[in-house]
MARVO-405482 format. One record per residue (C-alpha): residue number from 1; residue in one letter; x, y, z. Coordinates in Angstrom, 3 decimals. Layout:
// MARVO-405482
{num=NUM&residuo=A&px=X&py=Y&pz=Z}
...
//
This chain:
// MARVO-405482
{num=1&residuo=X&px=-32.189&py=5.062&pz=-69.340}
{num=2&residuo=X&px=-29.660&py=2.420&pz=-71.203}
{num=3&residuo=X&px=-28.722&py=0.577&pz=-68.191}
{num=4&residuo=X&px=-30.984&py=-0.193&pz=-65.519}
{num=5&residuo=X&px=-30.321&py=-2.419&pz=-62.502}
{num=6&residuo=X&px=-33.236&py=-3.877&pz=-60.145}
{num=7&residuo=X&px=-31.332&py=-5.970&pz=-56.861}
{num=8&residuo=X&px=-33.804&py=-8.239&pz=-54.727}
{num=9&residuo=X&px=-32.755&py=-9.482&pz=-51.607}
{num=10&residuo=X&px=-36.196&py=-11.709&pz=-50.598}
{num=11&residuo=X&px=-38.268&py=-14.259&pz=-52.276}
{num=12&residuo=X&px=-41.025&py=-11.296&pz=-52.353}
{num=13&residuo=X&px=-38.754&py=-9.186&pz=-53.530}
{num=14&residuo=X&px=-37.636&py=-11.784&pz=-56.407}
{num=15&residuo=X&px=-41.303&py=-11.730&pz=-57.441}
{num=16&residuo=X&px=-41.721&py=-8.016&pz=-58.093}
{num=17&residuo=X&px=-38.578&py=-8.377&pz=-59.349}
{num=18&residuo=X&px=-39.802&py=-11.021&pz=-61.772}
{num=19&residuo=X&px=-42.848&py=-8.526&pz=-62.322}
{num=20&residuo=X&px=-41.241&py=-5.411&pz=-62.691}
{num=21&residuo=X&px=-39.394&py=-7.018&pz=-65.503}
{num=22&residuo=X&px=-42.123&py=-7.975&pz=-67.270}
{num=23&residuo=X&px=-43.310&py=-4.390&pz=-67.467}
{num=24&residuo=X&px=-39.683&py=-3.441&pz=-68.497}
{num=25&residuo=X&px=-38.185&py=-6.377&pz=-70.301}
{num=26&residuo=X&px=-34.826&py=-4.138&pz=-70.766}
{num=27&residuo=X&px=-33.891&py=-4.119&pz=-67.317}
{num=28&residuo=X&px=-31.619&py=-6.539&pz=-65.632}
{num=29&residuo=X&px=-32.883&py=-8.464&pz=-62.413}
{num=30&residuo=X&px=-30.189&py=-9.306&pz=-60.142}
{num=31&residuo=X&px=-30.822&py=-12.107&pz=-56.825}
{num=32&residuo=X&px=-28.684&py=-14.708&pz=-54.624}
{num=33&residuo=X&px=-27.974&py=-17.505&pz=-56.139}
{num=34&residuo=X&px=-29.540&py=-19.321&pz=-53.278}
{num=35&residuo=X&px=-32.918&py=-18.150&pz=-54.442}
{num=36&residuo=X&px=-31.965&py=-19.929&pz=-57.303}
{num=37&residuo=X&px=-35.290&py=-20.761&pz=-59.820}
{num=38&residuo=X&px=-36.454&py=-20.095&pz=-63.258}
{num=39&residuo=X&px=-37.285&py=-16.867&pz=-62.717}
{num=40&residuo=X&px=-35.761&py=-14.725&pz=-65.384}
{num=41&residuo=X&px=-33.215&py=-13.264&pz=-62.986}
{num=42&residuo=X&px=-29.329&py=-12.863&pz=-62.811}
{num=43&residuo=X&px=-28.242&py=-14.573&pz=-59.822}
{num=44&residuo=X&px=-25.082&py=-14.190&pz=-58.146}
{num=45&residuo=X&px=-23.077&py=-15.423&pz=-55.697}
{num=46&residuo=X&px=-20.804&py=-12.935&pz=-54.343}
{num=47&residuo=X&px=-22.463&py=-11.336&pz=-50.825}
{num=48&residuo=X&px=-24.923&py=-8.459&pz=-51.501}
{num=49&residuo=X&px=-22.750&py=-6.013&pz=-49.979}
{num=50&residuo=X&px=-20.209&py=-6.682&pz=-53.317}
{num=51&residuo=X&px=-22.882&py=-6.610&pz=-55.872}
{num=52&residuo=X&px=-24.704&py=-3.411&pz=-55.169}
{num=53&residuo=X&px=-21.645&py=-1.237&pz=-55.030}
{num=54&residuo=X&px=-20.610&py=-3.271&pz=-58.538}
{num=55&residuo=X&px=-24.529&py=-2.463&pz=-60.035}
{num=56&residuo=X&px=-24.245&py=1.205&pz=-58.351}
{num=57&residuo=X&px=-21.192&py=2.189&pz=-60.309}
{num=58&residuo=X&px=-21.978&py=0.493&pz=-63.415}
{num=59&residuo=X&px=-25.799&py=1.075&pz=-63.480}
{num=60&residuo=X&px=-27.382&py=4.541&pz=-64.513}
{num=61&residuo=X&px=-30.173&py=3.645&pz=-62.598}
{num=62&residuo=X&px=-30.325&py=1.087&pz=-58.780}
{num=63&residuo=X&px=-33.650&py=0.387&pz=-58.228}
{num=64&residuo=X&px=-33.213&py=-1.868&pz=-54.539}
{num=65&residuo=X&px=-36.128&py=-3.725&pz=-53.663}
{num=66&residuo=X&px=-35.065&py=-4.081&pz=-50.068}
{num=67&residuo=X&px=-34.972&py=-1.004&pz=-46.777}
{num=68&residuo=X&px=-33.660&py=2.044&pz=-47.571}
{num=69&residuo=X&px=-31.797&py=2.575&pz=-44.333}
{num=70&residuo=X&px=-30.028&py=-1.077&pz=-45.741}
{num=71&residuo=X&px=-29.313&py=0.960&pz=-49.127}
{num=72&residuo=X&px=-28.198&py=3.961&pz=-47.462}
{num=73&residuo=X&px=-25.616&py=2.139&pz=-45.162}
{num=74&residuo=X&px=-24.575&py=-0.109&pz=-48.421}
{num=75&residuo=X&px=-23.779&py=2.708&pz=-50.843}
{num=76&residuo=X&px=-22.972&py=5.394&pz=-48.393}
{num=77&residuo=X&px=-18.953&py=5.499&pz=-48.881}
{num=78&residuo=X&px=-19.134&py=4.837&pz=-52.125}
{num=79&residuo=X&px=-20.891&py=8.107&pz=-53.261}
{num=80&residuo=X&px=-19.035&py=11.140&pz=-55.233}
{num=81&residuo=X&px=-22.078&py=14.200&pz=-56.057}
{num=82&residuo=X&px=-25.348&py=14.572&pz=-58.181}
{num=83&residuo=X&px=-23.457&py=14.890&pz=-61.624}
{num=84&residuo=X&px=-21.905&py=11.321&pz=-61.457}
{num=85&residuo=X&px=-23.705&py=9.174&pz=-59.060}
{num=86&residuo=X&px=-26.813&py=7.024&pz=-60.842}
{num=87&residuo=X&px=-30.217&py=7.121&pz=-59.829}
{num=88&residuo=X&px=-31.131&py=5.092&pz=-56.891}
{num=89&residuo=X&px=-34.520&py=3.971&pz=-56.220}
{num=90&residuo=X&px=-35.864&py=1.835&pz=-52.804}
{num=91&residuo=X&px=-39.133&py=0.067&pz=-53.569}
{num=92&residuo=X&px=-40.709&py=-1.817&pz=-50.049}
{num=93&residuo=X&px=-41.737&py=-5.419&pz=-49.482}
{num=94&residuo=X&px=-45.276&py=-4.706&pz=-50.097}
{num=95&residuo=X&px=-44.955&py=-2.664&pz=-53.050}
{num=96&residuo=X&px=-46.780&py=0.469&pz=-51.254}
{num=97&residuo=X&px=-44.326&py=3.140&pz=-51.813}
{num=98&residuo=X&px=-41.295&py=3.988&pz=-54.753}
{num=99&residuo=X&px=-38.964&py=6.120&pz=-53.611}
{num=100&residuo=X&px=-36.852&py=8.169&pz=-54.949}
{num=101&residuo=X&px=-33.099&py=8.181&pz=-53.042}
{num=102&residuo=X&px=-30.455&py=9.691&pz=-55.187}
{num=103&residuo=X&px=-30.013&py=11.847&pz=-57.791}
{num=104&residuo=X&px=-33.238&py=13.038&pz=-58.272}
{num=105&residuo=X&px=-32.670&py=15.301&pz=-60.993}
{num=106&residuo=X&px=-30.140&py=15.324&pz=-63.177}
{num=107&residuo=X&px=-29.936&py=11.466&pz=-62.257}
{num=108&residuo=X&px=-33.093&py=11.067&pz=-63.305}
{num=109&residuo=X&px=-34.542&py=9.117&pz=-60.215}
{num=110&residuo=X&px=-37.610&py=11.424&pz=-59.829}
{num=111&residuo=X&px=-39.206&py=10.640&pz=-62.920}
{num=112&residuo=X&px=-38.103&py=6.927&pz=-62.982}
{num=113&residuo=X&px=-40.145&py=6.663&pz=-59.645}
{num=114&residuo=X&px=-43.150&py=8.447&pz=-60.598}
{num=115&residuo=X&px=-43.167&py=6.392&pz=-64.075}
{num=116&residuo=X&px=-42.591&py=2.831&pz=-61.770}
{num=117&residuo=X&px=-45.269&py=4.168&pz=-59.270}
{num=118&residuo=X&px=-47.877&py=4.629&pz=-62.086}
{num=119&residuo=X&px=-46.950&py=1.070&pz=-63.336}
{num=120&residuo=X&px=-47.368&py=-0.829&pz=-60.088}
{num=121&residuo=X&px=-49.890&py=1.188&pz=-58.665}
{num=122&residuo=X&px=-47.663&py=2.339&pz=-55.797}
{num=123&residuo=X&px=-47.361&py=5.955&pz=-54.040}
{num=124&residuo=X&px=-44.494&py=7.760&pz=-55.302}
{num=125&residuo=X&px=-42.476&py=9.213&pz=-52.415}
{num=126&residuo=X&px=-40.029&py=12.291&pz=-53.668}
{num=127&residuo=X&px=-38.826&py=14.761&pz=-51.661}
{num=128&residuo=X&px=-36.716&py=17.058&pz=-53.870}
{num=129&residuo=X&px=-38.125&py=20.430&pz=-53.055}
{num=130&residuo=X&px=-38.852&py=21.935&pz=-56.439}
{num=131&residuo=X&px=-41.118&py=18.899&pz=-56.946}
{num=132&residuo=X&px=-42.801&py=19.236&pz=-53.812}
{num=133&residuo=X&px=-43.798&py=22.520&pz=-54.375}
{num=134&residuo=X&px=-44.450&py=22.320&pz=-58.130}
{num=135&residuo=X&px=-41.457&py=25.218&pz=-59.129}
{num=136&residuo=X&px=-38.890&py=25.686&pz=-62.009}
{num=137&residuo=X&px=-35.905&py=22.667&pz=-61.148}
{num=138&residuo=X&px=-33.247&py=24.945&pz=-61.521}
{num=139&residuo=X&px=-30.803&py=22.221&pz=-62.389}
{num=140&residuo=X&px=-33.253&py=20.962&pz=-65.507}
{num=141&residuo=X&px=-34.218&py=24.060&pz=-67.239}
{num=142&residuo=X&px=-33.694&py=23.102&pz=-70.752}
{num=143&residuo=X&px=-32.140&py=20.027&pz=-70.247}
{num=144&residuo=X&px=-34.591&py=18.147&pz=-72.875}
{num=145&residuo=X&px=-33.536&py=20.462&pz=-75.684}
{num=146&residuo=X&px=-29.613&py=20.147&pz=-74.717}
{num=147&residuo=X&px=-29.034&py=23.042&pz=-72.940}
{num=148&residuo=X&px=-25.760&py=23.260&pz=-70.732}
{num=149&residuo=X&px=-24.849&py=25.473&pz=-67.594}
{num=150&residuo=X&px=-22.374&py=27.497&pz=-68.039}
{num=151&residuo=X&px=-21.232&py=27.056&pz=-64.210}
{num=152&residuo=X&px=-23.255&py=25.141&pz=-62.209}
{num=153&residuo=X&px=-21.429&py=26.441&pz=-58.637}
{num=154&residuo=X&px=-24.351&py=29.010&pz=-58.185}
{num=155&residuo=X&px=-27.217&py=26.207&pz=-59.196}
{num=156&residuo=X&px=-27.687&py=25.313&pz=-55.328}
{num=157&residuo=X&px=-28.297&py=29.237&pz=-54.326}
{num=158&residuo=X&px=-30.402&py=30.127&pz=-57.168}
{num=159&residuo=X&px=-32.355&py=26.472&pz=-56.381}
{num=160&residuo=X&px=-33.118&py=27.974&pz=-52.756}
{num=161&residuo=X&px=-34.353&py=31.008&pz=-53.914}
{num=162&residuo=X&px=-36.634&py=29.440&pz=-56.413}
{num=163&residuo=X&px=-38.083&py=27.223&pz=-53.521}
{num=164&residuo=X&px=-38.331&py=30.057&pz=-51.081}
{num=165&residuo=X&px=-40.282&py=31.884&pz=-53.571}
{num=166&residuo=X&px=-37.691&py=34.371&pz=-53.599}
{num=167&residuo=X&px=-37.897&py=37.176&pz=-56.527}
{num=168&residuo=X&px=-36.538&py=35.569&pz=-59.897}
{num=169&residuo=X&px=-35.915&py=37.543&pz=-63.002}
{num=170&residuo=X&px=-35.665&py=35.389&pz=-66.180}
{num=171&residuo=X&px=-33.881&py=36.967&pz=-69.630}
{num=172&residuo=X&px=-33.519&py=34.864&pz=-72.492}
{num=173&residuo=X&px=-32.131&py=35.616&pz=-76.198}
{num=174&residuo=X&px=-31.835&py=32.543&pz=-77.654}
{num=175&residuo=X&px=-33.317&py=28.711&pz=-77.608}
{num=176&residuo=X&px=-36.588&py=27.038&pz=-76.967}
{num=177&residuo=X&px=-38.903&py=29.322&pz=-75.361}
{num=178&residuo=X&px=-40.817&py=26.240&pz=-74.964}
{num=179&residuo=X&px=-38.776&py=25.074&pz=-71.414}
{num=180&residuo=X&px=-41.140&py=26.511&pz=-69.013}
{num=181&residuo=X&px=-45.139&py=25.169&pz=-69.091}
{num=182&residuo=X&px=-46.461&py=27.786&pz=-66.858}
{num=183&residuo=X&px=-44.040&py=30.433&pz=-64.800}
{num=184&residuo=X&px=-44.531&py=30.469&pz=-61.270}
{num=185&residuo=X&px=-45.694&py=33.954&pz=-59.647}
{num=186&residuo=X&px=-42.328&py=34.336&pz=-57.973}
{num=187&residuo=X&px=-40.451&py=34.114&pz=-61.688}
{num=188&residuo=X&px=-40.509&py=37.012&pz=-64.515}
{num=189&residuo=X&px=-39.699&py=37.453&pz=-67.689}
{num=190&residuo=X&px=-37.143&py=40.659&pz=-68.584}
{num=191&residuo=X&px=-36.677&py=41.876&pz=-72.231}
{num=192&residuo=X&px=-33.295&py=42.659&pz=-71.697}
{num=193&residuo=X&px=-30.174&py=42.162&pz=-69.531}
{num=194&residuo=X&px=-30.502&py=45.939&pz=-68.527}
{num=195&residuo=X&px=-34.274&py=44.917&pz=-67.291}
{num=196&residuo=X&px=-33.324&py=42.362&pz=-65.558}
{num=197&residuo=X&px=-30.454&py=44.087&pz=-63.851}
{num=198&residuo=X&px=-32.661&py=46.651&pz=-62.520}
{num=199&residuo=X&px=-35.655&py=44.329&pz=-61.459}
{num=200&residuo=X&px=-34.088&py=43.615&pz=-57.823}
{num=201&residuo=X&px=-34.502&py=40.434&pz=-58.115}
{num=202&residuo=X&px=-32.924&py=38.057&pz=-56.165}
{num=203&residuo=X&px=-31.349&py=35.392&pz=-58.579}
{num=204&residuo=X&px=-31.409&py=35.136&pz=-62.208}
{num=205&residuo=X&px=-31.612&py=32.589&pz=-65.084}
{num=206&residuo=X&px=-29.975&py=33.379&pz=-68.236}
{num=207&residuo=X&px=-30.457&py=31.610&pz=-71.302}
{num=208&residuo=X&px=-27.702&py=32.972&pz=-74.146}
{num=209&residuo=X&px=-25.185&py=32.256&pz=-76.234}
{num=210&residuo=X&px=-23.109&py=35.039&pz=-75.299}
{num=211&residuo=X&px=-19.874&py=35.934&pz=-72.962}
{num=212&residuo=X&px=-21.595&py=38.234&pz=-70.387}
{num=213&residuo=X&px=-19.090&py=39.863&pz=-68.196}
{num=214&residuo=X&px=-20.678&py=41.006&pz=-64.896}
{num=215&residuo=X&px=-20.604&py=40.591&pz=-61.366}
{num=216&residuo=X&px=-24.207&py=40.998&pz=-61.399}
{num=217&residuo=X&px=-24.708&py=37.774&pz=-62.686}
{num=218&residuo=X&px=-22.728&py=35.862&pz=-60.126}
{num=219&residuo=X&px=-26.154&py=35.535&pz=-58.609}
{num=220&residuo=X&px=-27.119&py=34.074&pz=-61.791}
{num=221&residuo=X&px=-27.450&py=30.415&pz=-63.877}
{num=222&residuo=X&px=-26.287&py=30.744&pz=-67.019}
{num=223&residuo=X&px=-27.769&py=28.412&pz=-69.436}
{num=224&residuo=X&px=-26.004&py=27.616&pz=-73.430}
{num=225&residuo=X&px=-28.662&py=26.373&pz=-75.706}
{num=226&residuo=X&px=-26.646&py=24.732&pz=-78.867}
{num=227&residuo=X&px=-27.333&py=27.661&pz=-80.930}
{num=228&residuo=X&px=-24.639&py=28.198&pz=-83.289}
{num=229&residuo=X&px=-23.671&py=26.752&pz=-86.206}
{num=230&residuo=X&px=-19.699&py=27.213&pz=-86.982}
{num=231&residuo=X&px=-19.040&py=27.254&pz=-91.036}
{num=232&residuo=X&px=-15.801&py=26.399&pz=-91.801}
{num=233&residuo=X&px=-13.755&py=27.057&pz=-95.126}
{num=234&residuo=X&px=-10.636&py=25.210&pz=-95.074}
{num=235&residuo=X&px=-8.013&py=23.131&pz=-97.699}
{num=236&residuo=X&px=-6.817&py=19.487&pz=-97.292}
{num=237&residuo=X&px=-4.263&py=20.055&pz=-94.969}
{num=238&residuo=X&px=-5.764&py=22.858&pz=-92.378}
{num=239&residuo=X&px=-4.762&py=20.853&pz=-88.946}
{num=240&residuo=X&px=-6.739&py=20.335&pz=-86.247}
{num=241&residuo=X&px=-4.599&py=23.244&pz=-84.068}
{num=242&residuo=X&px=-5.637&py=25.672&pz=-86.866}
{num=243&residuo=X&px=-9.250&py=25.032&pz=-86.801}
{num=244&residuo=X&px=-9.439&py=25.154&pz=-83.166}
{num=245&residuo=X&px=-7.268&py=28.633&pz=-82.653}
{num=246&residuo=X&px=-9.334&py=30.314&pz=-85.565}
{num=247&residuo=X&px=-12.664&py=29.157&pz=-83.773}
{num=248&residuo=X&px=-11.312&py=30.229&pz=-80.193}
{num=249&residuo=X&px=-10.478&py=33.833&pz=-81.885}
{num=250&residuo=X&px=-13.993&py=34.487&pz=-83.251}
{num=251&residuo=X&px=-15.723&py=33.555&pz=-79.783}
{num=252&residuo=X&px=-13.635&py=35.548&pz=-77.657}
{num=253&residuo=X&px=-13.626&py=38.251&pz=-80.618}
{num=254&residuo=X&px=-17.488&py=38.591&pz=-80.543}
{num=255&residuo=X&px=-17.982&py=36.976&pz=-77.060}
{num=256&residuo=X&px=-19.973&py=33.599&pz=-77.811}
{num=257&residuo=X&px=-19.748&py=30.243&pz=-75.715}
{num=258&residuo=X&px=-17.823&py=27.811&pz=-76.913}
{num=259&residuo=X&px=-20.428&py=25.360&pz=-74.724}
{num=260&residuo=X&px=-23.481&py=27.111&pz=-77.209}
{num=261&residuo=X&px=-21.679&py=25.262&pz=-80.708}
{num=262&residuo=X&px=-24.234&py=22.844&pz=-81.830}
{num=263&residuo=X&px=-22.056&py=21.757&pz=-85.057}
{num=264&residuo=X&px=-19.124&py=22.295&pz=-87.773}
{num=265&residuo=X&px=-20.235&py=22.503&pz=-91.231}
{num=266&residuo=X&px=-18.051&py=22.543&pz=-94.220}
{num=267&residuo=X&px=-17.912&py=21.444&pz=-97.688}
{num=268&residuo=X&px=-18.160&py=17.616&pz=-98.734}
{num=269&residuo=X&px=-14.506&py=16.960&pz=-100.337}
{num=270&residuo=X&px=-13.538&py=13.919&pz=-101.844}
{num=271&residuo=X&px=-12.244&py=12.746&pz=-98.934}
{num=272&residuo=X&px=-13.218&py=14.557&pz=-95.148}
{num=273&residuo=X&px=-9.992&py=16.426&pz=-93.816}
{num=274&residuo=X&px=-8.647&py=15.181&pz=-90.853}
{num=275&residuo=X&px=-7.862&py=18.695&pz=-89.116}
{num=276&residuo=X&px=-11.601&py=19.162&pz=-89.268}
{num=277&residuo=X&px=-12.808&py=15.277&pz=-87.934}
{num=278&residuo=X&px=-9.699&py=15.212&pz=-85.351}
{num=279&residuo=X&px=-11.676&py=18.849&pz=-83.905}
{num=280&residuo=X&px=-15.055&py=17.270&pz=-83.760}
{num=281&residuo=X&px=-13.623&py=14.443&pz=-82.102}
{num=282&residuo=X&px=-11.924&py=16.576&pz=-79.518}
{num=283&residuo=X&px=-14.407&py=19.132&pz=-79.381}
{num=284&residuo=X&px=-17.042&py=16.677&pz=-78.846}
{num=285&residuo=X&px=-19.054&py=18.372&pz=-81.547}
{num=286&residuo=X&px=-20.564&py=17.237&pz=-84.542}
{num=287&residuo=X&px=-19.579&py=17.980&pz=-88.090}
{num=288&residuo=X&px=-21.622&py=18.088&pz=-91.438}
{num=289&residuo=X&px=-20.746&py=18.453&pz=-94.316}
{num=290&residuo=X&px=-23.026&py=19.860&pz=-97.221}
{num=291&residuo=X&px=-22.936&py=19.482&pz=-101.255}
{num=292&residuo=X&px=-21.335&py=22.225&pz=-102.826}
{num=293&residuo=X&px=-24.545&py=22.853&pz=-105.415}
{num=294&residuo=X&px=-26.391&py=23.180&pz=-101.925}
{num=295&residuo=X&px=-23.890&py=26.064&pz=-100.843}
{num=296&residuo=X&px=-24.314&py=27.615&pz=-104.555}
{num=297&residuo=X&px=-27.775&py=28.103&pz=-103.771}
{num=298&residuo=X&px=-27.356&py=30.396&pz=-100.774}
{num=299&residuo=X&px=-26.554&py=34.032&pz=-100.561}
{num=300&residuo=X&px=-23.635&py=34.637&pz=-98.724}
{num=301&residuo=X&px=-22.616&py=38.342&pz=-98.013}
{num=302&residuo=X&px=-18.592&py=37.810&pz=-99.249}
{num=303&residuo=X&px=-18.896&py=35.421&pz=-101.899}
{num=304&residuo=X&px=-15.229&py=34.971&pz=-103.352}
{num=305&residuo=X&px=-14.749&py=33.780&pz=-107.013}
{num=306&residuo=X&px=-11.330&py=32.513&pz=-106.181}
{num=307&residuo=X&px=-13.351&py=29.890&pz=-103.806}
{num=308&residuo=X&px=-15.328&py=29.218&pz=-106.618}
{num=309&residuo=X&px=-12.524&py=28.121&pz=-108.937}
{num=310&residuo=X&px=-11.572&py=26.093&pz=-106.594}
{num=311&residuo=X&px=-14.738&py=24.559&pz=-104.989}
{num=312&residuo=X&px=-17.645&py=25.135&pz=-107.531}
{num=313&residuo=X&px=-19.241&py=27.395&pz=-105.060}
{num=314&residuo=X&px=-18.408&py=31.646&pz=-104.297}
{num=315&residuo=X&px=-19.005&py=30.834&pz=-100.581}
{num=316&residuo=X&px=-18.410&py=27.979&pz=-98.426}
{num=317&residuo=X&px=-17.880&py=28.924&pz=-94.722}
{num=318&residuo=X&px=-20.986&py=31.906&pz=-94.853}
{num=319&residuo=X&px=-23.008&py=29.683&pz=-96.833}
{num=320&residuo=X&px=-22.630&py=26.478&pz=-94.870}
{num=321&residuo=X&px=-23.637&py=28.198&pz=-91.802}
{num=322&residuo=X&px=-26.404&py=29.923&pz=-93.074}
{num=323&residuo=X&px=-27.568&py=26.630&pz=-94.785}
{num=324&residuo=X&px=-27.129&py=24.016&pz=-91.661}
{num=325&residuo=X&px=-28.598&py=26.994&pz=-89.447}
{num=326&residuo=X&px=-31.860&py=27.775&pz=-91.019}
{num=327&residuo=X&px=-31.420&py=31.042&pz=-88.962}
{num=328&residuo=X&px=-29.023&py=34.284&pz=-89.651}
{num=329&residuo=X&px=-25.499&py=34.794&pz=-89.914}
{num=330&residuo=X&px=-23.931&py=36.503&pz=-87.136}
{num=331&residuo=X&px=-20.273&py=36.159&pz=-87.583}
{num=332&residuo=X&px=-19.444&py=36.869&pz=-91.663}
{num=333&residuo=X&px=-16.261&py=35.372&pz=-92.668}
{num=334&residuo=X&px=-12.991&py=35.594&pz=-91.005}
{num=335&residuo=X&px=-10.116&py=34.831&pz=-92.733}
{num=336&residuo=X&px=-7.245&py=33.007&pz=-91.250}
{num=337&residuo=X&px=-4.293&py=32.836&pz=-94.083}
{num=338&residuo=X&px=-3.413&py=30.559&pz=-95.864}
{num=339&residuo=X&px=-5.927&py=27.760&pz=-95.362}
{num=340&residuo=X&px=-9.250&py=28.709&pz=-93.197}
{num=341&residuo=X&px=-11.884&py=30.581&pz=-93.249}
{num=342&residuo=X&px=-14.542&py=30.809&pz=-90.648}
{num=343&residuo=X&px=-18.402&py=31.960&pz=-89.749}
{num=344&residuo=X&px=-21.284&py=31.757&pz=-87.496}
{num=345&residuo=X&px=-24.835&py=31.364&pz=-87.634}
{num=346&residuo=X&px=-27.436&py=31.509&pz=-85.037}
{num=347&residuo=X&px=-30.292&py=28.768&pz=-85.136}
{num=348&residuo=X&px=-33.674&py=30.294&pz=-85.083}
{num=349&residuo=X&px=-35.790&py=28.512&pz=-82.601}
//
């Protein structure tokens, strides 16, 4: 995590402050200044009940080394949901128990405790359910290779079957097939979206890049892997409203998540166009750009040898997504008149 915070309210708890900083050196100590030593320890001077709620909104991780019903009545109107408050961690006087408080998950507190616990020699209390009974976390599948939920408003339901050992039916088309160790016995694997329709089971995880248009699947989490690569064929001047229309057309036109883009690739220019970097900005997507020998090299299905007057290559947007994909195109090239050109590749995982 980049920022953690560790708040001691004791002497002891000053110590394993002091101690727990030695085994992390990159986390920031924090004590009353009338504790006041030479410790390496931030001390402040402001009452506790200020400088929690300061570390808890700017921290990604609280680790309190004081009671938890004390953290609990401290932080309590001060948190928002799962997705934006940090981790928050309560270790006791004696060092006998981490626990894990908030955020568990997609905070990251659960593994934070069991990685302090190990370190101190301490029992690791977490009581997240899909933990405790050693199941799929729902709200994690794929996070580690940068998957995204499509809608996370059915995560909860589909989290309380999974616990409850309810029937789960699992299709996937695309991504890492590497997210899952070992499946539990109440989870199964469907070879298509017909399959799983017709498995009666109870919830569903999906892991595609495409638009799927059911009401089957609002019993369903949808999961984006960052799958495709968008190659883009443009001039000097194609703006940044362009760009994004002509990308927003071929989605909806062969029904692909926008949340699924893992880059924009194009060829390197003299100088980068600012239509293009202004979209990656806003898009929040990266953009590459590749050597026009390196796109002369590929294959591309519509090579053009007006584009290769003008670029030293018959194909840029085809052959830029091909090339930055390793995988196969899916989307040839659509033409948008006068200045862009567009096409989509699928990574092969």
């Amino acid at each position: 995590m980049e920022k953690v915070s560790v708040l001691a309210i004791t002497k002891n708890g000053i110590n394993i402050g002091a101690k727990i900083k030695e085994i992390f050196p990159s986390w920031n100590v924090y004590a009353p200044s009338k504790f006041s030593n030479d410790k390496e320890i931030n001390w402040y001077f402001e009452p506790t009940s200020e400088k929690i709620i300061e570390l808890f909104k700017n921290s990604n991780a609280l680790i309190c080394l004081f009671s938890l019903g004390a953290v609990i009545r401290l932080i309590a109107p001060h948190l928002k949901d799962k997705k934006n408050d940090p981790a928050v961690i309560v270790i006791d006087d004696k060092i006998n128990f981490v626990i894990s408080v908030l955020s568990g998950h997609l905070g990251g507190a659960n593994e934070l405790t069991q990685t302090i616990a190990e370190k101190l020699n301490s029992k690791a209390v977490i009581t997240t359910a899909a933990d405790v009974n050693k199941t799929i976390a729902v709200d994690l599948v794929g996070r580690d290779f940068g998957w995204r939920i499509e809608d996370d408003s059915t995560v909860t339901k589909i989290s309380a079957y999974m616990v409850n050992e309810e029937k789960i039916g699992v299709y996937q088309d695309t991504g890492s097939s590497e997210w899952y160790k070992e499946l539990p016995k109440n989870v199964k694997i469907y070879g298509s979206l017909n399959d799983l329709k017709n498995s009666n089971s109870k919830g569903h995880l999906i892991i595609s890049d495409r638009i799927i248009n059911d009401s089957f699947f609002e019993d369903s989490v949808i999961y984006r892997p960052p799958s495709l690569v968008i190659g883009i064929g443009l001039h000097w001047d194609t703006t940044k409203q362009t760009i994004k229309d002509g990308v927003d057309i071929c989605l909806k036109k062969y029904n692909l998540s926008l949340k699924s883009i893992a880059k924009l690739v194009s060829i390197k220019k003299p100088k980068d166009v600012q239509g293009l970097v202004d979209v990656g900005k806003e898009m929040g997507i990266p953009v590459e750009y590749l050597d026009r020998e390196d796109l002369a090299e590929v294959s591309a299905p519509n090579p053009s040898e007006t584009v290769k007057a003008f670029e030293g290559t018959s194909s840029v947007s085809e052959a830029a997504a091909i090339k930055a994909s390793g995988g196969k195109l899916i989307v040839e090239k659509q033409k948008f008149p006068p200045n862009l050109t567009i096409a989509m590749a699928r990574i092969l995982d």
